[in-house]
Each structure stands twice: as structure tokens, then as C-alpha cells.
C-alpha positions, 0 to 999 in steps of 0.5 A: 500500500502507498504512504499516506501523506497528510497535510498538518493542521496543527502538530507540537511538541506535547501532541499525541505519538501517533506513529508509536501505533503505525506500521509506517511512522512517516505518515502525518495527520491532518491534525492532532491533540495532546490525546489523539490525531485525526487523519483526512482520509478514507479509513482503508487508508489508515486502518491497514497501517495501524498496529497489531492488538494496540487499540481498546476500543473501536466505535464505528458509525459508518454511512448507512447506504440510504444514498444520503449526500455527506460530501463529494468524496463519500458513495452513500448508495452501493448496491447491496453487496458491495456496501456489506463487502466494503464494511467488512473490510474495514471491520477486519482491520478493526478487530485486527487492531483490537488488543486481546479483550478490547471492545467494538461498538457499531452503530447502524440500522438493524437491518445490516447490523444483523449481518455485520453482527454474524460476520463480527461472530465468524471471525471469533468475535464474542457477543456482548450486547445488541443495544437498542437505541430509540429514535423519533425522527422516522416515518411510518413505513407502508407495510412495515411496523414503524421504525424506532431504534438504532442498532449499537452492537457491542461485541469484545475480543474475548473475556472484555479487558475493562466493564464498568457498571453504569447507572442511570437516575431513577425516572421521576415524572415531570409534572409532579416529581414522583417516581415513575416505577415501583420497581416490584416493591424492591425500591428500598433495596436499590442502589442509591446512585441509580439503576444498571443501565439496560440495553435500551436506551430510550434517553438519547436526545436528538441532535437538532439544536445548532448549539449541539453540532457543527453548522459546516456539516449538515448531516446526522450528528450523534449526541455525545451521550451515547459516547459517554456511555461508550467510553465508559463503559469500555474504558479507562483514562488513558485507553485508546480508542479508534474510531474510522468514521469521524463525521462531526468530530462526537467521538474524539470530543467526548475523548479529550473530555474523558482523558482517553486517547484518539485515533481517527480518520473522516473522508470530509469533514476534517476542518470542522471536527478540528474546529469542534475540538479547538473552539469549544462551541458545540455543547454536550447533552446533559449526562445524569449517568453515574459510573461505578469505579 
């Protein structure tokens, strides 16, 4: 494969050793942190180059194939095959690159990452969870119950190397300020900082407000709680996390936040996700969540 060769936006002394984590230590991001660098490119690019068994956790969330228009450089409409070729490609590097216990999380419409999630299996991937992620933004469908989650897979790479138990605030109604379940007639018995998070998530807000995501790109955006919960929940400070499809820049955000280390490709966005991560004007979504140690 050819050297990538990147155009710096930003690189100094204290700026994250990307090249320790490279098979090919010339090539340069397009920019880079303290914590973590971004490379402008497709992720075929890059992920080939990234080391053996050196990240801990992967999150993807690749395009979906619904022929959406992100930018010149991205095909959003293959036929069937190729886009289920193509993902598993970029999945095998991922899971090459994956540390013995680590964690991959991909994030797609059920209808593919029913497939995906079979492949992830074949190459001895161990299955964790299928999380549910709701959603209110579709339209019914002709024929076809109504569409109302997202698909968030969460497999490891054998026994996971890190789990740490998330808890979520005990629901209250807003109107009078009660509390919305019984909980069987166990509520006593609870656990004072919440309750274990579920694999339905039915609290992620959407990202709609401009104050919550980048006005140079006006595709989806992911809310920076379901990061939260992947980093997490996966990871401790200092671990390494690669995410191939950078989009708006969500991922690395919630990163250099968290104290944990980045490495990340985006085919068209690269500009704004830098200027997410320098300016500090897109706002995360409140997070009540409580993390165990």
C-alpha cells in the first residue's frame, strides 16, 4: 500500500505519538491533540497501517447506504453487496487492531447490523450486547411496523479487558416529581446512585439544536451521550480508542473530555471536527449517568 501523506493542521511538541501505533511512522495527520490525531482520509487508508492488538476500543458509525449526500468524496448508495463487502473490510482491520479483550461498538440500522453482527461472530468475535437505541425522527413505513431504534452492537475480543457498571437516575415524572416505577416493591433495596443501565436506551436526545453540532456539516450528528456511555463503559483514562468514521468530530470530543486517547480518520469533514475540538462551541447533552469505579 502507498504512504499516506497528510497535510498538518496543527502538530507540537506535547501532541499525541501517533506513529508509536503505525506500521509506517512517516505518515502525518491532518491534525492532532495532546490525546489523539485525526487523519483526512478514507479509513482503508489508515486502518491497514495501524498496529497489531494496540487499540481498546473501536466505535464505528459508518454511512448507512440510504444514498444520503455527506460530501463529494463519500458513495452513500452501493448496491447491496458491495456496501456489506466494503464494511467488512474495514471491520477486519478493526478487530485486527483490537488488543486481546478490547471492545467494538457499531452503530447502524438493524437491518445490516444483523449481518455485520454474524460476520463480527465468524471471525471469533464474542457477543456482548445488541443495544437498542430509540429514535423519533422516522416515518411510518407502508407495510412495515414503524421504525424506532438504532442498532449499537457491542461485541469484545474475548473475556472484555475493562466493564464498568453504569447507572442511570431513577425516572421521576415531570409534572409532579414522583417516581415513575415501583420497581416490584424492591425500591428500598436499590442502589442509591441509580439503576444498571439496560440495553435500551430510550434517553438519547436528538441532535437538532445548532448549539449541539457543527453548522459546516449538515448531516446526522450523534449526541455525545451515547459516547459517554461508550467510553465508559469500555474504558479507562488513558485507553485508546479508534474510531474510522469521524463525521462531526462526537467521538474524539467526548475523548479529550474523558482523558482517553484518539485515533481517527473522516473522508470530509476534517476542518470542522478540528474546529469542534479547538473552539469549544458545540455543547454536550446533559449526562445524569453515574459510573461505578
Amino acid at each position: 500500500m502507498a504512504v499516506v501523506h497528510q497535510p498538518k493542521l496543527r502538530w507540537g511538541e506535547r501532541d499525541f505519538e501517533v506513529a508509536a501505533y503505525l506500521k509506517e511512522r512517516r505518515v502525518q495527520p491532518y491534525y492532532a491533540t495532546a490525546l489523539g490525531a485525526l487523519f483526512d482520509c478514507d479509513c482503508m487508508e489508515i486502518l491497514p497501517l495501524v498496529k497489531d492488538r494496540v487499540v481498546d476500543t473501536v466505535f464505528a458509525d459508518p454511512p448507512f447506504n440510504l444514498g444520503k449526500e455527506y460530501g463529494e468524496k463519500c458513495n452513500d448508495k452501493r448496491p447491496n453487496s458491495e456496501y456489506l463487502e466494503w464494511c467488512f473490510g474495514w471491520v477486519r482491520e478493526c478487530v485486527r487492531a483490537l488488543k486481546p479483550g478490547g471492545a467494538l461498538f457499531l452503530y447502524n440500522l438493524p437491518k445490516w447490523n444483523i449481518l455485520l453482527g454474524a460476520y463480527l461472530t465468524s471471525v471469533g468475535m464474542e457477543f456482548r450486547h445488541w443495544i437498542a437505541i430509540e429514535i423519533s425522527a422516522c416515518l411510518p413505513i407502508p407495510g412495515r411496523l414503524h421504525p424506532s431504534h438504532y442498532s449499537l452492537l457491542y461485541f469484545t475480543k474475548g473475556k472484555p479487558n475493562t466493564f464498568r457498571r453504569i447507572r442511570t437516575p431513577i425516572q421521576t415524572c415531570r409534572h409532579c416529581g414522583g417516581e415513575v416505577r415501583d420497581y416490584g416493591g424492591h425500591r428500598d433495596a436499590m442502589n442509591p446512585k441509580g439503576v444498571n443501565l439496560k440495553d435500551v436506551w430510550t434517553d438519547i436526545p436528538p441532535v437538532r439544536h445548532w448549539k449541539f453540532k457543527s453548522k459546516g456539516r449538515l448531516a446526522n450528528a450523534l449526541s455525545t451521550k451515547i459516547l459517554d456511555r461508550v467510553v465508559e463503559m469500555s474504558t479507562a483514562p488513558g485507553d485508546l480508542v479508534l474510531d474510522p468514521f469521524g463525521g462531526s468530530g462526537t467521538t474524539f470530543a467526548v475523548c479529550e473530555r474523558k482523558n482517553r486517547r484518539w485515533i481517527g480518520m473522516e473522508i470530509e469533514f476534517c476542518r470542522e471536527i478540528a474546529e469542534r475540538i479547538e473552539g469549544g462551541g458545540i455543547h454536550s447533552h446533559k449526562n445524569d449517568d453515574y459510573v461505578d469505579a
